[in-house]
C-alpha positions as CSV (number, residue, x, y, z in Angstrom):
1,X,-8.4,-79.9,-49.7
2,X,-6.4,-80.4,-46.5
3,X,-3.3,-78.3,-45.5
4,X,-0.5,-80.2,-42.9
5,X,2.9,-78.8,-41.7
6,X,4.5,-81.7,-42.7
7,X,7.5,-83.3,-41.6
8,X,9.6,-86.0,-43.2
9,X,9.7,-89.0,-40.9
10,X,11.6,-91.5,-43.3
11,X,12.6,-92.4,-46.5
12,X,11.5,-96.3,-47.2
13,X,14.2,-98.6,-49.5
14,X,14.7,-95.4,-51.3
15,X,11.3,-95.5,-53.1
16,X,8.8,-93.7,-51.0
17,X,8.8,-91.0,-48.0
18,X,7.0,-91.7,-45.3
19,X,5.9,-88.0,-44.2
20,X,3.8,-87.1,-40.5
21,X,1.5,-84.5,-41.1
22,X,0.1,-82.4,-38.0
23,X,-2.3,-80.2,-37.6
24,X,-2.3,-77.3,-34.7
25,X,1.2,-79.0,-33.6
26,X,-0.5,-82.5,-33.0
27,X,-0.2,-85.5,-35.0
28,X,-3.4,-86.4,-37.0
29,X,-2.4,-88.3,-39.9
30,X,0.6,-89.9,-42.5
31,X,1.2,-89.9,-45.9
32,X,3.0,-91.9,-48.2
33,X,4.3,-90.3,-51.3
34,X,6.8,-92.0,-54.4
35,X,10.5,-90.8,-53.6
36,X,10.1,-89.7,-57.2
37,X,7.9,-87.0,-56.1
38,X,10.0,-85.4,-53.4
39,X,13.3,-86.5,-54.6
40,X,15.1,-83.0,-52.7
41,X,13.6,-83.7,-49.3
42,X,15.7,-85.7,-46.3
43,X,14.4,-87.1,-43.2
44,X,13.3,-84.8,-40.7
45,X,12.5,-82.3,-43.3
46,X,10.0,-79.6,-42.9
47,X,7.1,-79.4,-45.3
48,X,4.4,-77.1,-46.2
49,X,1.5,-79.8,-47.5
50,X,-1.6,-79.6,-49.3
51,X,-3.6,-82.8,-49.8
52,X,-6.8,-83.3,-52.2
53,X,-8.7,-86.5,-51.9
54,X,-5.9,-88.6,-50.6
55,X,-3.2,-87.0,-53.4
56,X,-0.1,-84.6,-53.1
57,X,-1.2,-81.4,-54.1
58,X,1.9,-79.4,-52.7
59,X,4.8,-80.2,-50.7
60,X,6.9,-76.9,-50.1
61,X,10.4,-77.2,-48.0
62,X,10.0,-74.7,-45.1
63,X,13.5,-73.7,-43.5
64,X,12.0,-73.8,-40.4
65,X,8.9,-75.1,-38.4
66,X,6.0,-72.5,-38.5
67,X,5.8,-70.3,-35.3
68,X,9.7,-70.2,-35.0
69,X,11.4,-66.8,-35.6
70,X,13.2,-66.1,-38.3
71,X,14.3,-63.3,-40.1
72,X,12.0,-61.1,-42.1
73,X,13.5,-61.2,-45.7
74,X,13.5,-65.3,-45.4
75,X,9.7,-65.5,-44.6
76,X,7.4,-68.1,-47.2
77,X,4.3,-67.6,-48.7
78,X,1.6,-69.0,-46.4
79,X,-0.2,-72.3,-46.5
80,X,-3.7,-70.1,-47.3
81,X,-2.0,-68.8,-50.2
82,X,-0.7,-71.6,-52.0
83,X,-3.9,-73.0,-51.1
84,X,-6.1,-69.9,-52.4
85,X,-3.5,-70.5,-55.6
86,X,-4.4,-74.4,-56.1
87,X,-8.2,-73.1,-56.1
């Protein structure tokens, strides 16, 4: 199981979403996922992802890129969470 700060890079013909996933800030990797799957996300999105074995285990909407500030009462659940909860 594989966890990626993912961000939405496009949305193909309406039918798939074409998501960059990075690891440590750099680019190591893409993912193509149904549009039926993550029918709330937009293009340039920020995603908490969680991939087993080439599927979409988790794809969480962030409100902002990991690292950034934000205020304390709008913080998410980690990725080792949801990934301690998927095990």
């Amino acid at each position: 199981m594989n966890q990626y700060i993912g961000v939405v890079d496009r949305i193909v013909d309406g039918e798939h979403v074409v998501i960059l996933l990075e690891e440590d800030g750099e680019l190591v990797d893409q993912h193509v996922a149904p549009r039926s799957e993550l029918e709330d996300v937009d293009e340039s999105d920020i995603l908490l992802v969680v991939i087993k074995d080439g599927e979409l285990l988790v794809a969480q909407q962030l409100p902002k890129r990991p690292g950034e500030s934000m205020p304390e009462s709008r913080n998410r659940r980690s990725a080792s969470d949801l990934a301690e909860d998927l095990s």
